[in-house]
TIBA-88765 format. One line per 10 residues: number of its first residue (from 1); their letters; for each residue x, y, z of C-alpha. Coordinates in pm, whole numbers, plus 32768, in hexadecimal, padded with zeros to 4 digits. Layout:
NUM = A = X/Y/Z ~ ... .
! end
This chain:
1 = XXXXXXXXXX = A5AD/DAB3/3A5E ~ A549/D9AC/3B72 ~ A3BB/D9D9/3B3F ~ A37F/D900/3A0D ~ A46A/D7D3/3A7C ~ A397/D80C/3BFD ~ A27C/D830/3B19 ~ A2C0/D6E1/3A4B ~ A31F/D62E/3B96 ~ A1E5/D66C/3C2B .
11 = XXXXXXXXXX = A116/D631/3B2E ~ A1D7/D4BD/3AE7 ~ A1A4/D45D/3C7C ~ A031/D481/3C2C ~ A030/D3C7/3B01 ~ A0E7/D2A9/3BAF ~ A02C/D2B6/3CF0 ~ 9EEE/D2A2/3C02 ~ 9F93/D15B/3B6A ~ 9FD3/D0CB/3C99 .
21 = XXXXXXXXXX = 9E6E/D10E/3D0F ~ 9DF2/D06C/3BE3 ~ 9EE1/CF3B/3BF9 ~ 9E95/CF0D/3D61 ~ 9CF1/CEFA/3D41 ~ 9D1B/CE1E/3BEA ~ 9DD7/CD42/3C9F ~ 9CF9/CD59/3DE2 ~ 9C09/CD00/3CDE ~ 9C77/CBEF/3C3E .
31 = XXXXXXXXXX = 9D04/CB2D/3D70 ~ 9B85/CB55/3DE5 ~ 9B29/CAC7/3CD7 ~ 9C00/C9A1/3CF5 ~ 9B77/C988/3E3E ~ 9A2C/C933/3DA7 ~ 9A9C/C861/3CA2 ~ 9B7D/C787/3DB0 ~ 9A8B/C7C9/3ED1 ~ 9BC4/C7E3/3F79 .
41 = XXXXXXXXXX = 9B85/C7B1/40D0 ~ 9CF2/C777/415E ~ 9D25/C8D9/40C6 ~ 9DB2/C992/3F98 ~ 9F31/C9BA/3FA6 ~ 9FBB/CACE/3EB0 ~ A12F/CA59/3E6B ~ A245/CA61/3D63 ~ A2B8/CBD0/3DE7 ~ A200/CCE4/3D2B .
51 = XXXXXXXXXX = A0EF/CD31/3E58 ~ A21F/CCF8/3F6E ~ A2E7/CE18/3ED5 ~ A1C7/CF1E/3E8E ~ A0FD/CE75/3FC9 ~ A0D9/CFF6/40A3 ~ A06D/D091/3F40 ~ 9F74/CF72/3F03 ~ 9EF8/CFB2/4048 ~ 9EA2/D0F7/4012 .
61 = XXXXXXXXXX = 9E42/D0B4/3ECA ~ 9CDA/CFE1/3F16 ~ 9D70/CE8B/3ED7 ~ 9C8B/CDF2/4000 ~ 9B72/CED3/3FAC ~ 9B65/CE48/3E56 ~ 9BA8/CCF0/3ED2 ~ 9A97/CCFE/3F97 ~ 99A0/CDAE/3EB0 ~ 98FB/CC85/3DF2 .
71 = XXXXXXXXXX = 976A/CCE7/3E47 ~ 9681/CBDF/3EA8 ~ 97B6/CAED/3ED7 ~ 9859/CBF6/3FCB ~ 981F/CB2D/40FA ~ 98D2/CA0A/4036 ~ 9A1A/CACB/402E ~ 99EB/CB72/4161 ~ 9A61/CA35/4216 ~ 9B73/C9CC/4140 .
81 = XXXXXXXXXX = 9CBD/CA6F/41B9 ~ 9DB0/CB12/40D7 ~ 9F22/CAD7/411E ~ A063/CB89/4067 ~ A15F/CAB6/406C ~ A2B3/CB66/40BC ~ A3DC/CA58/4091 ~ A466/CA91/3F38 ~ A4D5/C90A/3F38 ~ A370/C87C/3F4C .
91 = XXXXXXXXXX = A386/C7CB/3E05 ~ A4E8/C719/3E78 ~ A48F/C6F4/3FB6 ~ A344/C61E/3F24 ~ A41B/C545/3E10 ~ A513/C4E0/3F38 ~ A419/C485/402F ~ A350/C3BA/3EF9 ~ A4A9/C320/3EA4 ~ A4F4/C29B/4025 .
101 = XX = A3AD/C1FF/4007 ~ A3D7/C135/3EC5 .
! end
């Protein structure tokens, strides 16, 4: 009956939490990187959408802990503040206020 489908449900909601986990500390990772790369003082702003929709599974998921984890540099990142960006028109919202300029 209903024990297999529970069975396969379960199982799925683990793989995907795993996935998300994963996602969430390469990306940590990588926008600690940049951090380095840029020494990006002013911050590190994750945009375009992805980490505003998962944001309270990233959370859980170690993003900051991986951002953060960069050894001997550690003290580096530990000062430069990382911002999601929520509004969805960011990229619009940047072209107009470059084209009132011009």
């Amino acid at each position: 009956g209903e024990a297999p489908y529970k069975a396969w449900v379960e199982r799925r909601e683990r793989i995907l939490r795993a996935a998300m986990d994963l996602f969430a500390r390469l990306y940590g990772r990588e926008a600690g990187n940049m951090a380095l790369r840029h020494l990006a003082r002013g911050g590190v702003f994750l945009a375009g959408g992805i980490a505003a929709k998962v944001m309270p599974r990233i959370a859980r998921g170690g993003l900051l802990a991986a951002f953060r984890a960069k050894g001997r540099m550690a003290p580096l990142v530990a000062e430069v503040r990382l911002t999601v960006v929520l509004e969805p028109a960011l990229g619009l919202l940047g072209a107009a206020a470059r084209a009132a300029a011009t």
